[in-house]
C-alpha positions in Angstrom: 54.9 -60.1 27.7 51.6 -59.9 26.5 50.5 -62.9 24.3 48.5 -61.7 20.8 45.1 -63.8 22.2 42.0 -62.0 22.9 40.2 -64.5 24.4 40.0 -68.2 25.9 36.9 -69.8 26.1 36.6 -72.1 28.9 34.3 -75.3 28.5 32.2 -75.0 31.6 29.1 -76.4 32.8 26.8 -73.0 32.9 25.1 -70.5 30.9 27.3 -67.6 31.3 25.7 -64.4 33.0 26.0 -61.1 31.7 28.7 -58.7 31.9 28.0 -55.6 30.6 30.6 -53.6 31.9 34.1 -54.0 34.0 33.8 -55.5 36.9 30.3 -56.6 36.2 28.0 -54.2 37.1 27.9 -50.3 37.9 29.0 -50.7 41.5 31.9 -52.9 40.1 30.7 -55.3 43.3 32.1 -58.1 40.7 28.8 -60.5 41.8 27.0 -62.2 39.2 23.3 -63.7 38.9 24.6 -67.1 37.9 26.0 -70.1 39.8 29.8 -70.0 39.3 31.7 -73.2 37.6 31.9 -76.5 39.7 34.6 -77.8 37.4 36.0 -76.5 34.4 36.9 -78.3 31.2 38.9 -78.0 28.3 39.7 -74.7 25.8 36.2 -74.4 23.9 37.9 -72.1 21.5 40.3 -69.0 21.2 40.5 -66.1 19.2 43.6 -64.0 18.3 43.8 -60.0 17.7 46.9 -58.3 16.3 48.2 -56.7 19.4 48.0 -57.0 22.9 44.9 -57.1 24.7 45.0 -55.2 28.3 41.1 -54.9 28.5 38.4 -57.0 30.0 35.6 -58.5 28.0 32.3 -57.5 28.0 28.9 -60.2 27.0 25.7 -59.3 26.7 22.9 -61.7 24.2 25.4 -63.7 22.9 28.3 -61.1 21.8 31.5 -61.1 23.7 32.9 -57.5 23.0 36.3 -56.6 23.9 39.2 -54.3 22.7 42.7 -54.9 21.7 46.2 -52.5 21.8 45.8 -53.4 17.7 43.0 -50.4 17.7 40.1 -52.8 17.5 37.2 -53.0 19.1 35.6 -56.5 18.5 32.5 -58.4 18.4 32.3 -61.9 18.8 29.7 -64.5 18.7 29.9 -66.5 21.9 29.1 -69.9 21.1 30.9 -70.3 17.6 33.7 -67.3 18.1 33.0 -66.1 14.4 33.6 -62.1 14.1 30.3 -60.2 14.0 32.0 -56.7 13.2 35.1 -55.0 13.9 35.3 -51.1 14.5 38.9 -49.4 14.1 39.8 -46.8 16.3 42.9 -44.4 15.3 44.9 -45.9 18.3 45.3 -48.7 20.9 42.4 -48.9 22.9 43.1 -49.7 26.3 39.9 -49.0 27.9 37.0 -51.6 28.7 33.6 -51.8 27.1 30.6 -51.2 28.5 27.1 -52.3 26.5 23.8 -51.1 27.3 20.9 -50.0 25.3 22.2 -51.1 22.0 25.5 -49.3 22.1 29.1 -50.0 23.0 31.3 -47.6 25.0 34.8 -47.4 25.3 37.6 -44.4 26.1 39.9 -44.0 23.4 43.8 -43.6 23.8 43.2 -40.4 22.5 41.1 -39.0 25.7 37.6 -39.3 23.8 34.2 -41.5 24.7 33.1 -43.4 21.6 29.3 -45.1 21.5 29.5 -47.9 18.9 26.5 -49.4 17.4 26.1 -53.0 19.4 24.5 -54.7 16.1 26.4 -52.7 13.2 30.0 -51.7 14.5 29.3 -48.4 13.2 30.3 -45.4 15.3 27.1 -43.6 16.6 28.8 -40.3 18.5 32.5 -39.6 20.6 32.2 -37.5 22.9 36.1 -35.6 22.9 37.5 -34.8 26.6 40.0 -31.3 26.6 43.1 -33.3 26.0 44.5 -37.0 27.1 48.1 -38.0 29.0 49.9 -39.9 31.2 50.8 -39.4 34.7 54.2 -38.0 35.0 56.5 -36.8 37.8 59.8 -36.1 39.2 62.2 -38.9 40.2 59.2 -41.2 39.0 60.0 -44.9 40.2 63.5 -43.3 41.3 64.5 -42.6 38.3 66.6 -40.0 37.2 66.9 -37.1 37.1 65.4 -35.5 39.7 65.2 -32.2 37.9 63.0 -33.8 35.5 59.3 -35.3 35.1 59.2 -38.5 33.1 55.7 -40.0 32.0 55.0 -43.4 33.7 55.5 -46.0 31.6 53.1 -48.1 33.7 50.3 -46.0 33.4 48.9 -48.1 30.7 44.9 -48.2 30.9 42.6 -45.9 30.1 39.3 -45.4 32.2 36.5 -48.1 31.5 33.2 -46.4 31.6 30.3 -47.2 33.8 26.5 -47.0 32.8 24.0 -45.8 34.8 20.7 -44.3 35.7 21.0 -42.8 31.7 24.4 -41.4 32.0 28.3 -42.9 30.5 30.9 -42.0 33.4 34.5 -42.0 32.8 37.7 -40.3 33.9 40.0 -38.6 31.6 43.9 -37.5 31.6 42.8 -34.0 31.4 42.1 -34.6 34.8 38.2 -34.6 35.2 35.4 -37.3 35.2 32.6 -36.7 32.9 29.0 -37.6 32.9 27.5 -37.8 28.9 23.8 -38.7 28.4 24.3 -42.7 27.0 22.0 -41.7 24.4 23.1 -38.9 22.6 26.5 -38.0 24.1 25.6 -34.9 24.9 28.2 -33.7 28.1 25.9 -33.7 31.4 28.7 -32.4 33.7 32.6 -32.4 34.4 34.2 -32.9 37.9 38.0 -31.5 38.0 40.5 -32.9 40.1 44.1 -31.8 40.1 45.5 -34.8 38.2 45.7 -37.8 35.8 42.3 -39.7 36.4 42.0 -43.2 34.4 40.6 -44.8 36.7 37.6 -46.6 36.4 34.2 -45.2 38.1 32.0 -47.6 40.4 28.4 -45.8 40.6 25.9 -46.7 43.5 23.3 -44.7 45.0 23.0 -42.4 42.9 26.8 -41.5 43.8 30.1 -41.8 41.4 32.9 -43.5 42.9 36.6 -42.7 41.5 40.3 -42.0 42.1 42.8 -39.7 40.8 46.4 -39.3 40.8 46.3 -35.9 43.0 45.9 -38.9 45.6 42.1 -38.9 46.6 39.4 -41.1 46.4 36.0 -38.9 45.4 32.1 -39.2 46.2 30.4 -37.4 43.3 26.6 -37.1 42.8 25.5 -38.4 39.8 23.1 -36.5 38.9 24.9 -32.6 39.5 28.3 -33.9 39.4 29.4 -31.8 42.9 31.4 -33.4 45.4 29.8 -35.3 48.5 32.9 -36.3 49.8 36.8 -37.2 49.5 39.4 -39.0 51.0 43.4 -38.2 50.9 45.5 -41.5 50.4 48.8 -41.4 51.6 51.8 -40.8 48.9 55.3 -41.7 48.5 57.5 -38.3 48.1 60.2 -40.4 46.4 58.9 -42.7 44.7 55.6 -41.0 43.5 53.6 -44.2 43.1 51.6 -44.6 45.9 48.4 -42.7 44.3 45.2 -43.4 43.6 46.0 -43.6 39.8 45.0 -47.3 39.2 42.1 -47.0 41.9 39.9 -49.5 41.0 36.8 -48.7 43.7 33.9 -51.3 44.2 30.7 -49.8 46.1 28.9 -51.6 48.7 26.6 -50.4 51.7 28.3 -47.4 53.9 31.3 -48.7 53.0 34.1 -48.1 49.5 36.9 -50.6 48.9 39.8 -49.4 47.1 43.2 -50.9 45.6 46.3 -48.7 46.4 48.9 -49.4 44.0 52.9 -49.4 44.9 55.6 -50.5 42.6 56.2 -53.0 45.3 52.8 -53.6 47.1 49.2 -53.4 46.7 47.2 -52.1 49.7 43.3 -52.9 50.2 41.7 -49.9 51.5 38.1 -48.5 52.5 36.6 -45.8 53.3 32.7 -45.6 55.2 30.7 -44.4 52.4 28.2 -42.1 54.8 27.3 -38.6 53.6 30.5 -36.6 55.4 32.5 -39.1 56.7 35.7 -40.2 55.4 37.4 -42.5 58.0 39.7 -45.4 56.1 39.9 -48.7 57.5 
């Protein structure tokens, strides 16, 4: 059950880095500049939304921005946890921020990218995607029947976009991943796969890292949005669960590491990174 808090503030002894995005950076390598806590102290102080919260936060110059299933996106003030601005989105939002260069991205329940002004709350462009759902399947979980395909009830997050080199990537339920100029919003390119993609993107070297539910793992250049590479996870024919749906890559030299999701397991993955190789580890 998730509890209506947002956020716990922990009393340590540092000065938070930043974390402008999920997973901390662009590759999602989850390394930060600053020393991590030698002790940790009490509850500095809490803040509560009106719905669940299934999102990470992101801070950046004192604002803690983070998004709740209530259809908020918040601001918060870091020190003093007093609400800088709210911005209401139609639905739940179930998609991470990222910050950079004065706006805030998210990926709405509804399939679009939405660029919020960091200092206002006021929405700056969206940036709609061809149509948004869940991943769905026969005998999904093994439920029944078999005849029929049932939407996974687990497939709750929605793609957390990644900022780099100028550009907002993101996967969509249509099935793609889109590049849009972080600026304007204006579409740069869209990748199809054959399936659900909400997954979240890890971008190094100039290369966009990302899973889908058709069951690979992709190597997109950034910059044309072709494919450099892919690599075919295994499946479950019964069970339908051992995709790449809730791939969440993380990019470091020649090599990707990968989660692979099961209702019953979790499997760390890789896969060597070079230009036309695809061997998995």
């Amino acid at each position: 059950m998730f509890k209506r808090l947002l956020l716990l503030l922990l009393a340590v002894p540092i000065v938070a880095s930043a974390q402008a995005m999920f997973h901390g950076n662009a590759a999602h390598t989850g390394v930060y500049d600053s020393p991590g806590p030698k002790q940790f102290g009490s509850v500095k102080w809490a803040f509560k939304t009106g719905g669940p919260v299934v999102s990470s936060p992101a801070i950046l110059d004192g604002v803690v921005y983070i998004a709740s299933m209530d259809g908020y996106l918040y601001a918060i003030d870091q020190e003093s946890a007093k609400e800088k601005w709210k911005y209401k989105s139609r639905m739940p939002i179930a998609s991470s921020p990222a910050v950079s260069g004065g706006l805030v991205y998210f990926v709405s329940s509804a399939g679009a990218l939405a660029a919020i002004d960091a200092a206002t709350g006021q929405p700056r462009w969206v940036l709609p995607t061809e149509y948004e759902r869940k991943f769905e399947a026969k005998n999904l979980h093994g439920l029944q029947s078999e005849a029929q395909t049932i939407p996974d009830a687990w497939d709750v997050f929605m793609s957390s976009p990644t900022v780099a080199n100028g550009k907002v990537f993101f996967g969509s339920g249509d099935g793609n991943v889109y590049a849009a100029d972080a600026q304007t919003g204006v579409l740069q390119w869209k990748f199809a796969t054959k399936d659900v993609v909400h997954a979240s993107p890890a971008v190094a070297n100039n290369t966009v890292y990302i899973g889908s539910w058709d069951s690979y793992l992709y190597a997109i250049d950034a910059d044309s949005g072709q494919e450099k590479w892919s690599f075919k996870a295994g499946e479950d024919p019964k069970v339908w669960t051992r995709r790449l749906a809730g791939c969440d890559s993380t990019s470091m030299p020649r090599r990707t590491f990968f989660l692979l999701r099961h209702w019953q397991a979790t499997w760390l993955m890789s896969a060597i990174t070079t230009a036309g190789s695809t061997q998995s580890t």
